[in-house]
N, C-alpha and C positions, 0 to 999 in steps of 0.2 A: 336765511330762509331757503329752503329746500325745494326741490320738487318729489314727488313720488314715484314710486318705477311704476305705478299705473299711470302717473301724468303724460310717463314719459312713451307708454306706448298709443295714448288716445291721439298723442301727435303725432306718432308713425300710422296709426291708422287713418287719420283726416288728411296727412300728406298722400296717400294710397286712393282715397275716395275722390282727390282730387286730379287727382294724376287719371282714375278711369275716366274719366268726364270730358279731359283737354292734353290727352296723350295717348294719340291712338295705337304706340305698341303695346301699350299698358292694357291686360286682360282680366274684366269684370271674374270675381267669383274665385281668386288666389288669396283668400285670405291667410290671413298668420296670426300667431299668439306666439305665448313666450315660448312654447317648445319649437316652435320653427325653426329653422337654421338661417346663420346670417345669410346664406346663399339665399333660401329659398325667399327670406325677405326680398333681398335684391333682386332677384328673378322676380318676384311678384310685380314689383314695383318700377322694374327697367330701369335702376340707379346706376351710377358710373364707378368704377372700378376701387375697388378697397381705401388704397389709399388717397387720392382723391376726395372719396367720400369722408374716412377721417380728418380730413381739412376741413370741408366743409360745416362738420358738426362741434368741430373742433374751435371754429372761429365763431359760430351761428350760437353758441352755448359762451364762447370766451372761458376755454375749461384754461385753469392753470396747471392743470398737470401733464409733464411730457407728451406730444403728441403722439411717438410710439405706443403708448400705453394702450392707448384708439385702435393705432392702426393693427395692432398683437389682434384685440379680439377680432376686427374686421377683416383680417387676412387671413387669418382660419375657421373660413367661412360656416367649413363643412363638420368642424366640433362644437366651433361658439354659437350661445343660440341668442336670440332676438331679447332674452329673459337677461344675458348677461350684456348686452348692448344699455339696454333699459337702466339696468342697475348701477352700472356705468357713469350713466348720464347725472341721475339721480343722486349719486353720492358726491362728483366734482362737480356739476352746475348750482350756480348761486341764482334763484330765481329774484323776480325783479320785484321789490317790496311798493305797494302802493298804496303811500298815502295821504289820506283826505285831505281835499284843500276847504279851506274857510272861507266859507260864501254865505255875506250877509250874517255872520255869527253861529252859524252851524255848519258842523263839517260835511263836504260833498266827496261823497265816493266816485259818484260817475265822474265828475269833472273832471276828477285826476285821472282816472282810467282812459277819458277820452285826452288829456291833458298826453299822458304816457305814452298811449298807442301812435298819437300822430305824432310825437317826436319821436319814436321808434320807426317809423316809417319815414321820417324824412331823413335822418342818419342812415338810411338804407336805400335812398334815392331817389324815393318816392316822392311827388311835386303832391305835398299836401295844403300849398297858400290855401285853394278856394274849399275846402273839406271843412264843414260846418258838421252840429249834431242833425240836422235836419238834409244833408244834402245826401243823394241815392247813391248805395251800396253797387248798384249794376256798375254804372260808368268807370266808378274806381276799378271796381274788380276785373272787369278784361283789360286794364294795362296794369296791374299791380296784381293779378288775383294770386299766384305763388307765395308773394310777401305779405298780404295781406294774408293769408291760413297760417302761416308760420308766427308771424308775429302775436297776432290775436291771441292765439293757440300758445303762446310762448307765458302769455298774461295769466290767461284761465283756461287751460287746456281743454278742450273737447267741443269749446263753445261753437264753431266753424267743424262740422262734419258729416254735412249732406248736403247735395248739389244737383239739383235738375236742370240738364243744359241740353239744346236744342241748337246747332248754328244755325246761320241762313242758309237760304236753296246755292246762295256763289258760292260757298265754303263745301257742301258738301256735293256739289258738283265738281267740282279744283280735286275733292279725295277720289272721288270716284276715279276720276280721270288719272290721277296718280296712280292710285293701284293697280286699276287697267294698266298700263303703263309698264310697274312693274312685272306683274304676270306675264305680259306678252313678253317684256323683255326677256324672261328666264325663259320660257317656252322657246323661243326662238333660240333663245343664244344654246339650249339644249340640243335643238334638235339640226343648230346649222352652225352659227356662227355669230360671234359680236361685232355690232358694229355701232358706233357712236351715234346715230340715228335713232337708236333704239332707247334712247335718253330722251327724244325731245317729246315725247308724251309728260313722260315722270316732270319735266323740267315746268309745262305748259299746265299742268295740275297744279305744280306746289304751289306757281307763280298766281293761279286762280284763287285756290282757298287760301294764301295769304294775303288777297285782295278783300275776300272775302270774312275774313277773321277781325280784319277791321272796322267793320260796319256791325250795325246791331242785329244780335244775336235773336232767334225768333223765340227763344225761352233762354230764361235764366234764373233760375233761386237760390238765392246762398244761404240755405240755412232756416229760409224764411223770414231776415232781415231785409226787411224794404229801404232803413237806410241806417245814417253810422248812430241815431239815436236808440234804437231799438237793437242795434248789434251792444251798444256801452252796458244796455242795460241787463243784455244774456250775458254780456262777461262777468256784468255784479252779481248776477245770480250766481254763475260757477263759482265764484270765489266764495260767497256764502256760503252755498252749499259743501266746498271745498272745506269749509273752520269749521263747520258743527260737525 
């Protein structure tokens, strides 16, 4: 079973919408398509250097084919484009087949889907013991929200791709403060000199809004799933949607 080279870019672009939301070098409004260049993906998206990155999609797909092959189109950023990443993907990835478990004498689609997604997530490190169909989407998602877009998105691609996120007032006081921080440090070290001092704002910020990133967040919607039963049942829709 296959995936499609559009599957394969509704998961570059849900990884991209996620990335604007909870990575503040990442800047709103760089979209890309297939004619884009591999550069200018990575530039959109502040991903890590070529090869690097062909590992990571390399192990996140389990391609059987030489990892070279990845890193060829990824390292020439600036000929290969986003359409031959895609396609790529689509021709060596074997998506994950899922099916119905028998409950009660007729076959259930959710079960298995939800059956799937959280062995997928615990193979990936994720503490899913207390993850019920009924238990909320929030709490998981700011300590797993990365693996949980990927994973989901790996099932029935596109389901997981809008995100209204709001931190608290200590998270985005801790950036401010960082910034600040920053700027004056460049200012100054510009106009006079560096001095390790000029660190302890940047230092007093991170250490703020990571105090602050752990507590709850004053909005968050992922998708508009309020919890993992309502997420099972968008994914059975894409897959539907996905066979006719």
């Amino acid at each position: 079973m296959k995936y499609s080279k559009n599957d394969i870019l509704k998961m570059l672009i849900s990884q991209y919408q996620f990335a604007i939301e909870f990575d503040p070098v990442v800047i709103k409004g760089m979209d890309f398509n297939y004619e884009s260049s591999i550069f200018d993906w990575r530039d959109a998206c502040d991903l890590i250097e070529p090869k690097k990155l062909a590992k990571v999609y390399h192990q996140s797909f389990n391609l059987k084919r030489p990892i070279s092959e990845l890193e060829d189109i990824l390292i020439d950023e600036n000929n290969r484009t986003v359409s031959d990443f895609c396609e790529y993907i689509s021709e060596h990835a074997e998506r994950q087949k899922i099916e119905p478990i028998r409950l009660l004498g007729q076959n259930c689609q959710t079960a298995s889907i939800f059956k799937t997604l959280k062995q997928n997530l615990s193979n990936n490190g994720a503490d899913t013991n207390n993850i019920k169909p009924s238990s909320e989407i929030n709490p998981f998602f700011m300590k797993y929200g990365g693996l949980l877009v990927d994973e989901v998105n790996k099932i029935a691609p596109g389901t997981i791709s809008e995100f209204d996120y709001k931190s608290n007032w200590i998270s985005r006081i801790g950036r401010i403060i960082m910034w600040t921080g920053i700027l004056l440090m460049i200012l100054i070290w510009w106009i006079s000199s560096f001095h390790w001092s000029l660190l302890l704002p940047i230092a007093i910020g991170i250490v703020i809004f990571q105090i602050g990133d752990k507590q709850k967040p004053e909005k968050l919607n992922v998708s508009g799933f309020k919890n993992f039963r309502e997420l099972i049942y968008g994914m059975e829709k894409r897959l539907k949607n996905a066979s006719t």
